[in-house]
N, C-alpha and C positions, 0 to 999 in steps of 0.2 A: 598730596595731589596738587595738580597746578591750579590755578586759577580760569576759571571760564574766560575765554577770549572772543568779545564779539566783531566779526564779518561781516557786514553787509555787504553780500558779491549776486549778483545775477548770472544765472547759468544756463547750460542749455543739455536736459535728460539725455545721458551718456543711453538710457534703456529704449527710451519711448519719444526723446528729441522735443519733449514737452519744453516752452518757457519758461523758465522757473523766475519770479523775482524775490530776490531777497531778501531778507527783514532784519537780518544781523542774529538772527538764530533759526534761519534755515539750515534745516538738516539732510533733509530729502525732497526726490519730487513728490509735488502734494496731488500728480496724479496717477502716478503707478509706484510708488513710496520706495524705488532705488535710492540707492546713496552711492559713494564713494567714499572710499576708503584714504581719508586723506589729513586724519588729525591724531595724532598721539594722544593731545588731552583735548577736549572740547573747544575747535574755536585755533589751533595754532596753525594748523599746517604744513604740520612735520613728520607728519608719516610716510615714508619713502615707497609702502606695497602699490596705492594707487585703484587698486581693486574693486570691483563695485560690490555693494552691499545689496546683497537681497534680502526683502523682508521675507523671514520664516515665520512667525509669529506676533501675534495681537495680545498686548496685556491688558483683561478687560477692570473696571473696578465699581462696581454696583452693578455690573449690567453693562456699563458705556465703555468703550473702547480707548485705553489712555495713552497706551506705548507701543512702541514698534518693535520687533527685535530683529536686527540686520545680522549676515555673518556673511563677512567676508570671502568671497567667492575667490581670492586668490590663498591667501594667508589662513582661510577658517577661521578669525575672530569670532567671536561674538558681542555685541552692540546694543544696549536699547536704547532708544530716543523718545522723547514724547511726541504724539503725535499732536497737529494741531487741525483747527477748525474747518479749514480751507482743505483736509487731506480729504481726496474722493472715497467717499464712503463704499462704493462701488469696489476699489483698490484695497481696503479695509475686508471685508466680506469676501476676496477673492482670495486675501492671504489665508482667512481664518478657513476657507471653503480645503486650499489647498494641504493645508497641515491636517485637517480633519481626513482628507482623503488618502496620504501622506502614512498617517498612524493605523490607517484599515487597513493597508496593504503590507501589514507589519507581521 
């Protein structure tokens, strides 16, 4: 596996047209937790699909909410990222709300 490559870019939410600034390990927006589909390995910027990533899933660890898990809405990867402090809890609670609702209708 390749090596983490850190970005510090400033973007503007492909979903929700949020500001996003970035810290050089923004992942996603930290207020509706899209992404895009735009690194083969962490950090390069060489993934050609482009696609945005919706959060499906919250990975919790004592209780607390630590990861994200994206899948690619064009290609259906799958992705997790950690989530960080600055990510709307609100956004967090929505994913978990929506898989929960997700698996009833199963």
């Amino acid at each position: 596996m390749k090596q983490f490559i850190r970005n510090k870019e400033d973007f503007v939410c492909s979903v929700c047209s949020y500001e996003v600034q970035g810290t050089g390990y923004t992942n996603h927006c930290p207020h509706c937790l899209y992404s895009l589909h735009v690194d083969t390995y962490p950090g390069d910027r060489q993934e050609q699909c482009h696609g945005i990533m919706k959060p499906i899933d919250i990975i919790t660890q004592g209780g607390s909410p630590v990861d994200v898990i994206h899948q690619c809405q064009r290609c259906h990867i799958v992705k997790t990222n950690k989530l960080d402090d600055k990510d709307s809890v609100d956004a967090i609670i929505q994913v978990m709300k929506d898989k929960v609702r997700k698996e009833m209708m199963r």
